[in-house]
C-alpha positions as CSV (number, residue, x, y, z in Angstrom):
1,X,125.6,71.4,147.3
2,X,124.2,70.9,143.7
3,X,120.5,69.3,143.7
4,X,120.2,66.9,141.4
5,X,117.7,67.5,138.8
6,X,114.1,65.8,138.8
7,X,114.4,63.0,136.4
8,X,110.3,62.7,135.9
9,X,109.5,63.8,132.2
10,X,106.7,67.0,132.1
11,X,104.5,67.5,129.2
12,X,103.9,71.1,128.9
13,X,101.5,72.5,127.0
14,X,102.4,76.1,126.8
15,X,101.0,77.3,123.6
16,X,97.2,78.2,123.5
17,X,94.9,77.6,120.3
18,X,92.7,80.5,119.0
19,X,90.7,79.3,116.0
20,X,88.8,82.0,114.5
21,X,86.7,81.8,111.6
22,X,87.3,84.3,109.0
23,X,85.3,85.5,105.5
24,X,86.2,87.9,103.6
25,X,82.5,88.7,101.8
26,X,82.7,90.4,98.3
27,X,79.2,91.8,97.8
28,X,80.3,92.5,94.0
29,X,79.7,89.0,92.1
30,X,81.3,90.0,89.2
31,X,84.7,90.6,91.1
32,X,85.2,88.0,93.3
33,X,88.1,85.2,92.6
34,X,90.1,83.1,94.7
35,X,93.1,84.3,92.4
36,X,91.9,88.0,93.6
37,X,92.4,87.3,97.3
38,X,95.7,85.9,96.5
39,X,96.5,88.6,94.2
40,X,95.5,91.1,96.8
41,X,97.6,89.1,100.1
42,X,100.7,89.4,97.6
43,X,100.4,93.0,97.3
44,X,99.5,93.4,101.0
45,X,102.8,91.4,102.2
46,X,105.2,93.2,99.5
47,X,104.3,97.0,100.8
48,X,104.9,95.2,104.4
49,X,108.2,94.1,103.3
50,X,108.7,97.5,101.6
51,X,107.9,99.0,104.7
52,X,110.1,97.1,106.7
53,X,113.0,97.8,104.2
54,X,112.3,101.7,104.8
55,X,112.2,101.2,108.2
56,X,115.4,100.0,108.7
57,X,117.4,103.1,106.6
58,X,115.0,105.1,109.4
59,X,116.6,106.1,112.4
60,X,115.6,105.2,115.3
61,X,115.1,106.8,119.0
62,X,117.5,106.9,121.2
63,X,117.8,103.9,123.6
64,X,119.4,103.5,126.6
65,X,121.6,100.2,125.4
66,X,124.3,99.5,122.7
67,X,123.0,100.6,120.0
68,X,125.0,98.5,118.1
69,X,123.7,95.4,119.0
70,X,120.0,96.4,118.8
71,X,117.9,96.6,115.7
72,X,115.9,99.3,114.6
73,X,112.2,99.3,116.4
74,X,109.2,100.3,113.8
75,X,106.1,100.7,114.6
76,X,104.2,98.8,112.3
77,X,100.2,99.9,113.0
78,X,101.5,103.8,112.5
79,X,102.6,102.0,108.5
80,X,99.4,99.8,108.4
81,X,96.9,102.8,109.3
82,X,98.9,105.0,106.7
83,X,98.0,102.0,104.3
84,X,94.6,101.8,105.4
85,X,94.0,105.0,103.9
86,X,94.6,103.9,100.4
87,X,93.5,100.1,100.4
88,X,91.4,99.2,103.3
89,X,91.7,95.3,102.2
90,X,95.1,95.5,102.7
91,X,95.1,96.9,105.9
92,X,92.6,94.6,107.5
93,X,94.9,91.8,105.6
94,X,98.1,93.3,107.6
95,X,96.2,93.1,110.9
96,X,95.5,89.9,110.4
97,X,98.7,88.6,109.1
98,X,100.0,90.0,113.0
99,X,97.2,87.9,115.2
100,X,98.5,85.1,113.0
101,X,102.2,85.8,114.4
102,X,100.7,86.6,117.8
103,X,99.2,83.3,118.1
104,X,102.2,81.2,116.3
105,X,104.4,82.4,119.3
106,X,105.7,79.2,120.8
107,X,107.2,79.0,124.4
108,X,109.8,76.3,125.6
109,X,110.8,75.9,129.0
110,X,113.3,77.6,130.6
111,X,115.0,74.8,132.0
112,X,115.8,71.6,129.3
113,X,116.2,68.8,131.0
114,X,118.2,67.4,127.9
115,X,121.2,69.2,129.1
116,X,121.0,68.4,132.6
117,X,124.3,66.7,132.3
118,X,125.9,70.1,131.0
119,X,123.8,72.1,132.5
120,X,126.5,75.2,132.9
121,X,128.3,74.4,129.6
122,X,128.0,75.7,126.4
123,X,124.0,77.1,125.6
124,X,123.3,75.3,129.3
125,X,119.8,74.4,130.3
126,X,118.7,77.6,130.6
127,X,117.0,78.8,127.3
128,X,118.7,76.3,125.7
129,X,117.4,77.5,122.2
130,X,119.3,80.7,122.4
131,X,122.7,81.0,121.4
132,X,125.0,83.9,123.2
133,X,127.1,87.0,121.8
134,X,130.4,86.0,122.2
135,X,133.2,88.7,121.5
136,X,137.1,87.3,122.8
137,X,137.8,88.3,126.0
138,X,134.3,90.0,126.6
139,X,131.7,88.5,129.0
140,X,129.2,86.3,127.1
141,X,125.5,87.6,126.5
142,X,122.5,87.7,125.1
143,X,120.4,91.1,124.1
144,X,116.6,91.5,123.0
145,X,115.6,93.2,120.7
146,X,118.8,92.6,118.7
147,X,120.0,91.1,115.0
148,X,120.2,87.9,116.5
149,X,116.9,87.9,117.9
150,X,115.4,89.5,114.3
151,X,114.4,92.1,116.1
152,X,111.9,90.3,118.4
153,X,111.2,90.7,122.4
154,X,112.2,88.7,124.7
155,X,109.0,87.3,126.4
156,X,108.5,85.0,129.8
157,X,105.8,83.1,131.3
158,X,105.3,81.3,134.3
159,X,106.6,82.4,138.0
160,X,107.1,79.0,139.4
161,X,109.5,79.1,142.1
162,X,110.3,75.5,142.9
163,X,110.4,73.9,139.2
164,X,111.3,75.8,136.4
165,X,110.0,73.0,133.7
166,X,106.7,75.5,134.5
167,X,108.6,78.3,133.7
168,X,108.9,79.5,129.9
169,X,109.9,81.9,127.5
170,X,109.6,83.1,123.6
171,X,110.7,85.7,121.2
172,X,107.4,88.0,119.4
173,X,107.7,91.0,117.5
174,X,106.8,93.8,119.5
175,X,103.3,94.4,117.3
176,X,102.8,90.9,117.9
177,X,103.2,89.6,121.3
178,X,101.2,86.9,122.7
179,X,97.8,87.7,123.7
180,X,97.2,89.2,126.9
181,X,101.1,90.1,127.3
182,X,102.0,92.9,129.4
183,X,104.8,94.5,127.8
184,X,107.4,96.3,130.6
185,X,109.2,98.8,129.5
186,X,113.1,100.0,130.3
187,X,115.6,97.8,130.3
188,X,115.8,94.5,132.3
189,X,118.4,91.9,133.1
190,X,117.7,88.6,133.2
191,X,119.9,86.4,135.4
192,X,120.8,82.4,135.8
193,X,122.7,81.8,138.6
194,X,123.0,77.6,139.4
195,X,124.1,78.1,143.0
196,X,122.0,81.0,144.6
197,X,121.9,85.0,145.4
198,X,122.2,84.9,149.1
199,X,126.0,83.4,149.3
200,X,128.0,87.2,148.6
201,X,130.4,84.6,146.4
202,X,127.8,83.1,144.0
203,X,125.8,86.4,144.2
204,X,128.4,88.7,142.9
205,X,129.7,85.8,140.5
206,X,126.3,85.6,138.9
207,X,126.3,90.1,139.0
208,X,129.7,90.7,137.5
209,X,128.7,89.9,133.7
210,X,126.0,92.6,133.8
211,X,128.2,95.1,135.3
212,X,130.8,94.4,132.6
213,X,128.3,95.2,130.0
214,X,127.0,98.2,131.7
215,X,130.7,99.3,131.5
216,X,131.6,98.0,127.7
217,X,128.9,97.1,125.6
218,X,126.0,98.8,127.4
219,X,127.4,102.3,127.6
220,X,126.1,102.6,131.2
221,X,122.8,102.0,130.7
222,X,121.0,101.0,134.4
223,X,118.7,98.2,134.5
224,X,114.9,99.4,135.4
225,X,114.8,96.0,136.9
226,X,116.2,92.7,137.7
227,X,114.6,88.9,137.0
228,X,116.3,86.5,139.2
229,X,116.0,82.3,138.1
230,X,118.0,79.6,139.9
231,X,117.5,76.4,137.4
232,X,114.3,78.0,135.8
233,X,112.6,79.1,139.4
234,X,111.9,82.5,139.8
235,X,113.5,84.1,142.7
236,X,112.4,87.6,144.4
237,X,115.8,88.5,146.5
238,X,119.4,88.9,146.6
239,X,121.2,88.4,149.9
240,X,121.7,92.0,151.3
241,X,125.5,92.3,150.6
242,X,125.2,91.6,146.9
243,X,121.8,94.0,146.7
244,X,123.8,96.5,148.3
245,X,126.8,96.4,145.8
246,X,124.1,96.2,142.7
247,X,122.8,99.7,144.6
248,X,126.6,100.8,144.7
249,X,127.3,100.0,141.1
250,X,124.3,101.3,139.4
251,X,123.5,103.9,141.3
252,X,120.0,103.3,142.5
253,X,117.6,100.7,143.8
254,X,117.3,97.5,142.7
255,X,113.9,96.5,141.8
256,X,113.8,92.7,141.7
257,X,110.3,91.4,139.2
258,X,108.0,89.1,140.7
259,X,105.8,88.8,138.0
260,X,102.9,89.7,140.2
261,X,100.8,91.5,138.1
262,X,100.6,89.1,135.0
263,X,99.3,86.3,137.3
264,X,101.2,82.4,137.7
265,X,100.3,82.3,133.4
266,X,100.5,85.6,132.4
267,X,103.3,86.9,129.9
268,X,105.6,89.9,130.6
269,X,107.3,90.8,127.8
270,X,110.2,93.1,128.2
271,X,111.1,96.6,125.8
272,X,115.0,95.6,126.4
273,X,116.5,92.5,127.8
274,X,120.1,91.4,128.7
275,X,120.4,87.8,129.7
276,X,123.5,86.6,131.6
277,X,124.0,82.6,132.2
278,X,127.7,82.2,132.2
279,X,128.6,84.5,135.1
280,X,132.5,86.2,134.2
281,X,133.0,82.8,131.2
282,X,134.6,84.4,128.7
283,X,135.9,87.8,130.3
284,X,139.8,88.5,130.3
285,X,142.0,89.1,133.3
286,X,142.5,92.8,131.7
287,X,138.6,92.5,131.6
288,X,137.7,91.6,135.4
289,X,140.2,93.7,137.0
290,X,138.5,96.7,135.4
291,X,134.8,95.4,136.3
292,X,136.3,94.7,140.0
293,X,138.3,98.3,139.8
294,X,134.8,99.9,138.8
295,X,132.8,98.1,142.0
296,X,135.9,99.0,144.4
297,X,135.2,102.3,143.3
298,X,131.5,102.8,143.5
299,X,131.2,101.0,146.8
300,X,133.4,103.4,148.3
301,X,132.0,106.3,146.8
302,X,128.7,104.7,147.9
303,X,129.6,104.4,151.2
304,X,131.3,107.6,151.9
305,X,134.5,106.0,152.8
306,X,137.8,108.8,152.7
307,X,141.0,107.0,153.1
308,X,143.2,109.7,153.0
309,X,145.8,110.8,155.9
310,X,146.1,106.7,156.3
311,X,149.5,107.8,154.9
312,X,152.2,105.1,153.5
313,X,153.1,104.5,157.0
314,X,150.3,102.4,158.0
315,X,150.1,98.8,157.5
316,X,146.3,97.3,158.0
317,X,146.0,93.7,159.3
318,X,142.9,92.4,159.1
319,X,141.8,88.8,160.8
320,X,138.0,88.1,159.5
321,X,136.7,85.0,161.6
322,X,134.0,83.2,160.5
323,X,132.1,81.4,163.9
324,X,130.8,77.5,163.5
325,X,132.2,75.8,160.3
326,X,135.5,76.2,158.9
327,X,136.1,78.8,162.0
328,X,139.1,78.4,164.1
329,X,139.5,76.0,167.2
330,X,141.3,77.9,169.2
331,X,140.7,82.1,167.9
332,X,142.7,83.2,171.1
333,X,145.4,81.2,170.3
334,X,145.6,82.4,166.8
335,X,145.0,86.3,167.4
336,X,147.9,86.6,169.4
337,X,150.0,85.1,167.1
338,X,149.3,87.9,164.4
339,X,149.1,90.2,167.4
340,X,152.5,89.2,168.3
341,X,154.2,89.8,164.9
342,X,152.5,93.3,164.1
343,X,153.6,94.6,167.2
344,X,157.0,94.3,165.8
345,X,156.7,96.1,162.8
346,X,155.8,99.7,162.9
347,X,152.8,101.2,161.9
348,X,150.9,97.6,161.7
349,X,147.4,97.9,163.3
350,X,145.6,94.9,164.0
351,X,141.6,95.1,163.4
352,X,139.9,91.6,164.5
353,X,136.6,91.5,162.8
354,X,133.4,88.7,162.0
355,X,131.9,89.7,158.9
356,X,128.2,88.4,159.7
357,X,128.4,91.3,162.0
358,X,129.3,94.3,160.0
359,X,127.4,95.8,157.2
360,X,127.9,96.2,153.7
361,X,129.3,99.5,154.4
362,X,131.6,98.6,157.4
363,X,132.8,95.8,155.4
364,X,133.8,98.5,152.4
365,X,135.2,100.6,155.4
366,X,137.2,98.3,157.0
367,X,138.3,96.5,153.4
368,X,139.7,99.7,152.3
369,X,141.9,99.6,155.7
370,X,143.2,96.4,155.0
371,X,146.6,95.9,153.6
372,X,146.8,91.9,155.3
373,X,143.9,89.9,155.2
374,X,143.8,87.0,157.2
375,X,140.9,84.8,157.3
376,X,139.4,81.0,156.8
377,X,138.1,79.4,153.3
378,X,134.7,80.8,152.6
379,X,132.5,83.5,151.6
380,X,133.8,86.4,154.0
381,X,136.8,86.2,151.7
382,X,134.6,87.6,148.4
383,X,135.3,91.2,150.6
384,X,139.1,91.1,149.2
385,X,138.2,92.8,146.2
386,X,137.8,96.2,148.2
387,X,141.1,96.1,149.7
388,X,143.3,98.1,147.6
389,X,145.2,96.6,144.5
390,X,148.7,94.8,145.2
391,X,146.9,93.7,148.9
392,X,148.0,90.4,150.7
393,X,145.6,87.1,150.9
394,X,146.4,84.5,153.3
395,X,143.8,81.6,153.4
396,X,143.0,78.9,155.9
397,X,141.0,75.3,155.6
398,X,140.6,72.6,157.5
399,X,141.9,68.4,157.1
400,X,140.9,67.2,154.2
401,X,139.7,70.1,151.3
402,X,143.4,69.2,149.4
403,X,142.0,66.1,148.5
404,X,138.7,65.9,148.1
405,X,137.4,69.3,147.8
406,X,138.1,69.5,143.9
407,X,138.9,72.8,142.2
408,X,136.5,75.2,143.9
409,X,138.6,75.2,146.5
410,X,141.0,77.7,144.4
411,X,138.4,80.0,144.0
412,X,139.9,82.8,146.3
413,X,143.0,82.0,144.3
414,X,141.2,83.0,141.4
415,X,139.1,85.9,142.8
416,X,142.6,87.6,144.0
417,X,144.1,87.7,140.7
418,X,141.4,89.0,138.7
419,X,141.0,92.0,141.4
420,X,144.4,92.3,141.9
421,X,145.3,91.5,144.6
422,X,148.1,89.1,145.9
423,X,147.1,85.4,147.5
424,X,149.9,84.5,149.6
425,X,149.1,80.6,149.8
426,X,147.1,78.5,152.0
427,X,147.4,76.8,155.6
428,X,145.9,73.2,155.2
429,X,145.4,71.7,158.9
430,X,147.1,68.2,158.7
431,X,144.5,67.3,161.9
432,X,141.1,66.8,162.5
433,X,138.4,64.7,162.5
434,X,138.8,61.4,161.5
435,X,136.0,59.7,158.7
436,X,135.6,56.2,158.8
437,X,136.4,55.6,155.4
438,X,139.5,55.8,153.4
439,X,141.1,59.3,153.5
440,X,140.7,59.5,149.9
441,X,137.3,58.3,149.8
442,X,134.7,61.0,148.2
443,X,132.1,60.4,151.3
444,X,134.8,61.9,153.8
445,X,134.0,65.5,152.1
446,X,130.8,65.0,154.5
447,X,132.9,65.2,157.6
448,X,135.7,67.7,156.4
449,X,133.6,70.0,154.7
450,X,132.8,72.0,157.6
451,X,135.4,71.3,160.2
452,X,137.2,73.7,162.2
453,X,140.7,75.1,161.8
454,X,143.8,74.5,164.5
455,X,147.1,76.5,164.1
456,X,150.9,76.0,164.3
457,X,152.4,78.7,166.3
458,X,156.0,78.7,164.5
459,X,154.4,78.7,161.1
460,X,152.3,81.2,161.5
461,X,154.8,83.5,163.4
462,X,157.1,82.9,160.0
463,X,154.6,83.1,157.6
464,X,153.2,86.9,159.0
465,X,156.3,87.7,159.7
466,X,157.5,87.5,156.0
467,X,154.0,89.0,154.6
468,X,154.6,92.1,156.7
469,X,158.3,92.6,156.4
470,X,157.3,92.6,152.4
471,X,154.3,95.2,152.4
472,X,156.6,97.4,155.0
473,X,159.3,97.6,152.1
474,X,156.8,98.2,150.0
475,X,155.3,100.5,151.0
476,X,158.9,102.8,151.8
477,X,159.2,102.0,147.8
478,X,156.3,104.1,147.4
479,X,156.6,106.8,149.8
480,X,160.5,106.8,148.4
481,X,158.5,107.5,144.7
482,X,155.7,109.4,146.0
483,X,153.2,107.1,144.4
484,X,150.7,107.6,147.5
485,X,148.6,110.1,145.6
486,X,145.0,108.5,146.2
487,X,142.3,109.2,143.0
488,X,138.9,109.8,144.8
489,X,136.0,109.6,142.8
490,X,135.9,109.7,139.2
491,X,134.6,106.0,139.2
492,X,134.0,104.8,136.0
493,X,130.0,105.4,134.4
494,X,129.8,108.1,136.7
């Protein structure tokens, strides 16, 4: 369920005023002009500019990003203490110019309650200022330091986990961050998700874009951490399936900030940032099946899972049962129907399984065994993606989602073509429990959303029956062609 946003207005007052008085005393009489200083500030900020101009036909250290998409870092107190040596004046004037951009920094908040009506669309809510990198058919993004960024940090403030109007961010040149900023260095990506990182569905949804620019854009690199916002609030976990697949991907542990040692005010200012808010928006098909390819890969790798001498002959069936909402009425009744039909073909073996039981690494196991996957509407179903490519789908919901549920209901639809797999249809329960109002009525969703599943014995029967007859013959096909060579390892950024 989406929370509405709070419609009280906040004044924020984010920015902090250093006033400073300061002379410049000339102890020569005879020298001293107003057009002098301003003669002298001139010079001062054209040797910056030239500088800056020399800087950039410099090359750079190697980074860990793109980069392509990053500009040139220069250290600019290594040019103002080569200065120094020549003009003091102009030095002092250089230093000063930089506490001048240190204290103009200006943070807005991370979540703009102007675009609460759009909050996903477009530059959304969530540093609505910034503007993403957008590249057709690539995921969307934004990168810091970068050209579009003129070279400037991204920098946060605020770890304010239950309104993110007290969360807020800037950009600052790197020799001119806001005072007191601790700056952490690596690489981090920063993530928006608008549902939450404990649902495997939402949590790899809001992952994918960063593992599609480790693969493409990021050459790679691996995130030295992870900061986590849910409409501006700072959150410190992902549910364990999607931390374990973020382990599997990048090969290492993921270290989630909490911000803890800049205090509820400080500023953490990061050496590289990646920020995702779109989740795949903007990716190709060709795009995700390779992301989803690359995960498939590394989780099995990552769980030591060997598949081979399964052979051709096998045919996995899988049932995964969810218990409470959306589970079925009457599982018995249901099992033995699919237990019925594979006994008929040969080679089918039937595995009856409840996620919420299983880990991460059963899950890849027993995914990877799965040729049939049978199983209600909801998040268990995100686990299709490890079956192998060309596997079957066949999805279940209770009365009343066709109507009311609106188009999230398609999302295993979706999730099964860009993984590539195949989503034979869905089994919509014409019973149920009745609501009170019109069938049609939006305040029914209350009482369907979580109701439990029946069956119809003669359409399941037909409906399996088919679904196995097709992957048997397909799977002769291949043995006919010898296409059952299986590629172990060599995963992608390995």
């Amino acid at each position: 369920m989406t929370k509405a946003p709070s419609e009280s207005s906040k004044t924020h007052y984010s920015k902090q005023h250093h006033q400073r008085g300061s002379s410049t005393n000339i102890s020569h009489r005879s020298f001293y002009s107003p057009k002098l200083s301003v003669y002298m500030l001139t010079a001062c900020v054209i040797l910056f500019i030239l500088f800056q101009i020399q800087s950039l036909h410099s090359p750079g250290p190697p980074s860990s990003s793109s980069s392509s998409s990053s500009s040139p870092s220069w250290p600019l107190i290594h040019s103002w203490n080569s200065v120094s040596q020549e003009s003091p004046n102009c030095s002092h004037e250089l230093h000063a110019l930089a506490e001048k951009l240190s204290d103009a920094v200006t943070f807005l908040p991370l979540k703009d309650l102007r675009y609460a009506q759009t909050a996903q669309q477009g530059h959304t809510w969530f540093m609505s200022s910034m503007h993403d990198t957008r590249v057709e058919g690539e995921v969307q993004y934004q990168q810091y330091p970068s050209a579009a960024s003129r070279g400037r940090l991204l920098c946060i403030k605020g770890r304010d986990i239950h309104d993110g109007l007290w969360n807020s961010y800037a950009l600052a040149w790197r020799d001119a961050l806001p005072r007191n900023a601790t700056l952490l260095k690596g690489l981090t990506f920063v993530s928006y998700n608008h549902y939450n990182y404990d649902n495997i569905w939402h949590g790899l949804s809001a992952m994918m874009p960063f593992v599609a620019w480790h693969l493409r854009q990021g050459q790679c690199a691996v995130p030295t951490r992870w900061v986590l916002y849910h409409w501006g609030e700072l959150r410190m976990k992902m549910g364990p399936w999607v931390k374990s697949l973020m382990q599997a991907t990048f090969g290492g542990s993921v270290n989630i900030e909490e911000f803890g040692d800049s205090g509820d005010e400080g500023v953490a200012c990061f050496e590289e940032a990646v920020v995702m808010r779109h989740n795949e928006g903007g990716m190709s098909r060709e795009r995700r099946l390779e992301v989803y390819d690359m995960m498939r890969c590394k989780a099995r790798e990552y769980c030591n899972v060997r598949i081979e001498g399964r052979g051709l002959a096998v045919i996995g069936l899988t049932m995964l049962m969810r218990t409470g909402a959306r589970s079925f009425r009457n599982e018995s009744a249901v099992v033995r129907i699919f237990q019925r039909e594979c006994r008929k073909v040969e080679g089918c073996r039937l595995t009856v399984a409840y996620s919420n039981n299983l880990t991460f690494c059963q899950q890849v196991k027993l995914m990877s065994l799965t040729n049939i996957l049978v199983s209600p509407h909801g998040a268990q179903l995100t686990n299709m993606f490890l079956m192998d490519r060309n596997s079957n789908v066949m999805e279940f919901f209770p009365k009343g989602w066709l109507k009311l549920a609106g188009v999230g209901q398609y999302v295993y639809h979706w999730i099964a073509s860009w993984s590539g797999m195949k989503h034979k249809g869905a089994w919509r329960d014409p019973n149920g429990d009745d609501c009170p109002y019109p069938e049609d009525d939006r305040r029914c969703m209350s009482i369907y959303k979580n109701g439990r599943i029946g069956y119809n014995d003669t359409f399941f029967e037909e409906w399996a029956r088919n679904i196995l007859v097709e992957v048997k013959t397909r799977k002769m096909e291949e043995a006919l062609n010898k296409n059952n060579v299986v590629v172990l390892g060599g995963c992608a950024c390995s």
